[in-house]
C-alpha positions as CSV (number, residue, x, y, z in Angstrom):
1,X,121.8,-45.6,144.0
2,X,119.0,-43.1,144.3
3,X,117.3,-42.2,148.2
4,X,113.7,-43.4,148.1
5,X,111.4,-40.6,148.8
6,X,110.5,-40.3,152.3
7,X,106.9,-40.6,152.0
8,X,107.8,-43.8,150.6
9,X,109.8,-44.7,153.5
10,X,107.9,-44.0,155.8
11,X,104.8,-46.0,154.6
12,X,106.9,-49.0,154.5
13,X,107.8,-48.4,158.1
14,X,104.6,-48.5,159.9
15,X,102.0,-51.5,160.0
16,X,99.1,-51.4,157.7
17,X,96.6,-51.3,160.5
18,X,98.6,-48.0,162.0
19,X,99.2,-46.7,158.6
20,X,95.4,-47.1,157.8
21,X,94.2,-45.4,161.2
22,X,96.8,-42.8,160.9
23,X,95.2,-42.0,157.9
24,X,91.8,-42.2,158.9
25,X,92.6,-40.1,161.8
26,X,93.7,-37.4,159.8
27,X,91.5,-37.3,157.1
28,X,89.1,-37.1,160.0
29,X,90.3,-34.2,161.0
30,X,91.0,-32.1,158.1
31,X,87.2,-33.1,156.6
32,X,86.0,-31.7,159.6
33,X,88.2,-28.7,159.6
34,X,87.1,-28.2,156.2
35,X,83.0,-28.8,157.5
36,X,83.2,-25.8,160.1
37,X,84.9,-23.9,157.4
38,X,82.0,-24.4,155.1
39,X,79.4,-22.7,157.3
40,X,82.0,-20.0,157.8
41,X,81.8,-16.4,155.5
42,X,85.4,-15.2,156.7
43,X,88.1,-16.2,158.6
44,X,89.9,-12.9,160.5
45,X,93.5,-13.0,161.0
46,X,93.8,-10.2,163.6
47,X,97.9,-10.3,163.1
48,X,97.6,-10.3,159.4
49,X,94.6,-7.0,160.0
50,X,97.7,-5.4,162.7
51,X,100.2,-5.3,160.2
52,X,98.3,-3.8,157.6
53,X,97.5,-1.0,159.2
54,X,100.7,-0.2,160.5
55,X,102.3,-0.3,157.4
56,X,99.3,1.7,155.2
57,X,100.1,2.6,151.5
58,X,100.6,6.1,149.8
59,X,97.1,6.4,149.6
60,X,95.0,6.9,152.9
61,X,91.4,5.2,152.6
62,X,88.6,6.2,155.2
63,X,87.4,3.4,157.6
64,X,84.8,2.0,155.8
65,X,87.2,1.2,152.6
66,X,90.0,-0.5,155.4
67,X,86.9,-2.5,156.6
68,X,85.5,-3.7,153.3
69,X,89.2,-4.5,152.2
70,X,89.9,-6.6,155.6
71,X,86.5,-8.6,155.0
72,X,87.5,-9.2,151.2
73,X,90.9,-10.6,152.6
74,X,89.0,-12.6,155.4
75,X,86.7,-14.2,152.7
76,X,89.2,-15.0,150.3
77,X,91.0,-16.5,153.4
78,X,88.2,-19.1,154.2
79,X,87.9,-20.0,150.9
80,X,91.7,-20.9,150.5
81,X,91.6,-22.9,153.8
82,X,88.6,-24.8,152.9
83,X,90.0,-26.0,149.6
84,X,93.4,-26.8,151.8
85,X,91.7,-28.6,153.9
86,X,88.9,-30.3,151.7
87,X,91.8,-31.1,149.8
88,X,94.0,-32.8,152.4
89,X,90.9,-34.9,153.3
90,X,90.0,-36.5,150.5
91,X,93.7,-37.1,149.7
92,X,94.1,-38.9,153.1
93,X,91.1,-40.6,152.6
94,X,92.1,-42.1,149.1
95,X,95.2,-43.0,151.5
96,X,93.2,-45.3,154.0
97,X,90.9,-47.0,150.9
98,X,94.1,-48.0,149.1
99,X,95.6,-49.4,152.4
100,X,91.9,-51.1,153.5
101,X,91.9,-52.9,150.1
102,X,95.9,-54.6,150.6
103,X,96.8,-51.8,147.5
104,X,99.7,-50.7,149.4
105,X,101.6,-49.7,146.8
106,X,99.6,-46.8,145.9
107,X,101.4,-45.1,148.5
108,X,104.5,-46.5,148.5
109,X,105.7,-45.8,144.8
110,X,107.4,-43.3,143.9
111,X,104.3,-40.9,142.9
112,X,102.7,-41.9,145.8
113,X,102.8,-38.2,147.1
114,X,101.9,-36.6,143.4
115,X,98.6,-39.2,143.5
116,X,97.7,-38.3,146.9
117,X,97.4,-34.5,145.9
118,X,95.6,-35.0,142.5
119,X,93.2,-36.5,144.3
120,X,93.0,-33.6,146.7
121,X,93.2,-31.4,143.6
122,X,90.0,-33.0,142.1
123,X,88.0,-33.0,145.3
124,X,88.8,-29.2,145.9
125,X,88.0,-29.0,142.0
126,X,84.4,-30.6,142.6
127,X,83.8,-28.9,145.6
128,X,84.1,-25.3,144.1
129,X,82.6,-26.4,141.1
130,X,79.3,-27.3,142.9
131,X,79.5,-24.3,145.5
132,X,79.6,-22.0,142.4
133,X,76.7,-24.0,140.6
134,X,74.7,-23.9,144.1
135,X,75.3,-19.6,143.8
136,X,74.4,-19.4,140.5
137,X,71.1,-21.2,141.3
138,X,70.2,-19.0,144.2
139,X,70.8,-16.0,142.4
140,X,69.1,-16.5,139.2
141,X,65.8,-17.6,141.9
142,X,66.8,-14.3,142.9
143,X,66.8,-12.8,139.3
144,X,70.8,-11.9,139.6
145,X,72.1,-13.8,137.7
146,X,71.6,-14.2,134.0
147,X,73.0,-15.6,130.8
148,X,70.9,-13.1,128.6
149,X,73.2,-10.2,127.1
150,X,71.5,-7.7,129.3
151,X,73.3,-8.1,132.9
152,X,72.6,-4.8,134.4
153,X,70.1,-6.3,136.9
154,X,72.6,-9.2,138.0
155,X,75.4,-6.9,138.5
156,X,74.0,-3.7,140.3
157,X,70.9,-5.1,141.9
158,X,68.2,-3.1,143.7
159,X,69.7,-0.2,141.6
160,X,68.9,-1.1,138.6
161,X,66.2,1.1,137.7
162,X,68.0,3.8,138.7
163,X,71.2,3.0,136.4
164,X,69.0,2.2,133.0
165,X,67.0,5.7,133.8
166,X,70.6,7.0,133.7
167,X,71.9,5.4,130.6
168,X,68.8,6.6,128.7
169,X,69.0,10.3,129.5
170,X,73.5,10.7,129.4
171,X,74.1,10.2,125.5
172,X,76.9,7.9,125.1
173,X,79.7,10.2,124.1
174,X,78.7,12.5,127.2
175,X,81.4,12.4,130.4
176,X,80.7,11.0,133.7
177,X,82.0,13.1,136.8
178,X,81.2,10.1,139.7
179,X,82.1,12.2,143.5
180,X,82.0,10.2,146.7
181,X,84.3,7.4,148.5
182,X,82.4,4.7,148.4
183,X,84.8,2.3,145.9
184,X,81.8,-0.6,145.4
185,X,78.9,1.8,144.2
186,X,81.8,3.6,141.7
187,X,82.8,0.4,140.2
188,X,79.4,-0.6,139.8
189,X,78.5,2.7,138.4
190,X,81.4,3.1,135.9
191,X,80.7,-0.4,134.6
192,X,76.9,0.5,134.0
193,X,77.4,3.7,132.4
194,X,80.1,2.4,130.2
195,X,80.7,3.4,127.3
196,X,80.5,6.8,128.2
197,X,84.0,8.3,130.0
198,X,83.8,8.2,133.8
199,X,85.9,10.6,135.7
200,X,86.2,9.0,139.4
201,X,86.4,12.3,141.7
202,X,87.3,10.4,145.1
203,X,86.6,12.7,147.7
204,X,84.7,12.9,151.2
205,X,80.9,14.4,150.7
206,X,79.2,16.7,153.7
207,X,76.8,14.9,154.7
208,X,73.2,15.9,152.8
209,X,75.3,17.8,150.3
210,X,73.2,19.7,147.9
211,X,73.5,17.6,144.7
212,X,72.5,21.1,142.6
213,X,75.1,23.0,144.5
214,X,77.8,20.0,143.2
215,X,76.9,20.1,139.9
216,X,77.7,23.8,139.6
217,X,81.3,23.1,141.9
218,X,81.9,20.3,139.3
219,X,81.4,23.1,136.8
220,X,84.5,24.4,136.9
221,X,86.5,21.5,136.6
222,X,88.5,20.2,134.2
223,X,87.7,16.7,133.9
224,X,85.4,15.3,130.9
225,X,85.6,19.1,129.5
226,X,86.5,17.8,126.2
227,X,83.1,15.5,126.0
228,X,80.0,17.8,124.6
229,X,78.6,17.4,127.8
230,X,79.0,16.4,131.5
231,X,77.1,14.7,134.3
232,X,77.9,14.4,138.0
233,X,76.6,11.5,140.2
234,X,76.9,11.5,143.9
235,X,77.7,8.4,145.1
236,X,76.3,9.3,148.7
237,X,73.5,10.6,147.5
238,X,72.9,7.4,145.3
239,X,73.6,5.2,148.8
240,X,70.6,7.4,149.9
241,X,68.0,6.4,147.5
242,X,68.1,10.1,146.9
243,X,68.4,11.9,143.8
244,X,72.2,11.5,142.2
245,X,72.1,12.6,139.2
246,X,72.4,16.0,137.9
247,X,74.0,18.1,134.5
248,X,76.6,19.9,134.8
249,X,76.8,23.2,132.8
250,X,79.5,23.8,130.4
């Protein structure tokens, strides 16, 4: 004969009324776990922050970059426990209703354990689906967020008028020589100026560098040299608000 699963077991072992407040007591807890998570933007795991920098990669990124990575890791990390623990409260509390109402054998059958995590499953499903509808809300008050075919303004923001001054002047089979370190203007700016070819030059500016001084550096470098003509932005520059654009001489 076949071992009854343990989840089953044990629910035949307790009392309903200890079974019910055991699962009341839990879901309890894990719904309010999941509340203070909420209102949370990160959760920092200083161990987890220890360990990456002791064991670094081949490539050596300045401070800011190692910051801006530890904070995406810290959000991603309060949005995995929230969903865990959103998920393990509504689970636990489809537990207690089924044992209020005498239905004990939704948690005694076999799938007892299966049904108990669909539920969580749909409740973490709900929950994300309405955080990412309350977003999208705020940010098309906010005139980021579009379903038009022109995104530029939902995607780079306050530098928008900079980017579509950009894309009219560089013709679209002209290369893009982007300098700087700072990884979140690049991407931004190699998506906008797609699809002309963007050659990332990741290197640390002086500070105030002279952006006509770069342009006739960059002149003597070998990347987009097979496009008629080249451009070089400086991403610290463009950080600025000062000028970051300038043409490079072939």
């Amino acid at each position: 004969m076949g071992r009854r699963p343990v989840g089953s077991a044990l629910a035949r072992k307790l009392a309903p009324p200890v079974a019910l407040l055991l699962a009341l007591l839990l879901a309890t807890a894990f719904g309010w776990a999941a509340v203070q998570l909420h209102d949370l933007e990160q959760v920092r795991a200083p161990w987890l922050e220890r360990w990456a920098q002791e064991h670094p990669g081949p490539r050596e990124p300045d401070a800011q970059a190692i910051e801006r990575v530890a904070d995406d890791f810290a959000a991603d990390r309060r949005a995995d426990l929230f969903g865990l623990a959103l998920g393990l409260a509504a689970g636990l509390a489809a537990v207690a209703v089924a044992l209020a109402v005498g239905r004990r054998e939704w948690v005694e059958g076999r799938g007892a354990a299966l049904r108990v995590l669909a539920v969580g499953a749909v409740a973490g499903s709900a929950a994300a689906m309405a955080s990412s509808l309350s977003e999208v809300a705020s940010l098309a008050e906010l005139n980021r967020w579009t379903l038009s075919d022109d995104s530029l303004a939902a995607y780079v923001g306050p530098l928008e008028g900079t980017v579509r001054e950009w894309r009219e002047r560089i013709p679209d089979d002209h290369a893009v020589i982007v300098v700087g370190t700072n990884d979140f203007l690049l991407s931004r700016v190699g998506w906008a100026l797609s699809p002309r070819p963007v050659h990332p030059l990741v290197m640390p500016l002086p500070p105030g560098a002279d952006l006509a001084e770069l342009g006739e550096l960059a002149s003597g470098l070998m990347l987009g040299r097979e496009a008629p003509g080249r451009w070089l932005v400086d991403l610290d520059a463009l950080a600025d608000g000062r000028e970051a654009l300038v043409r490079v001489e072939l």
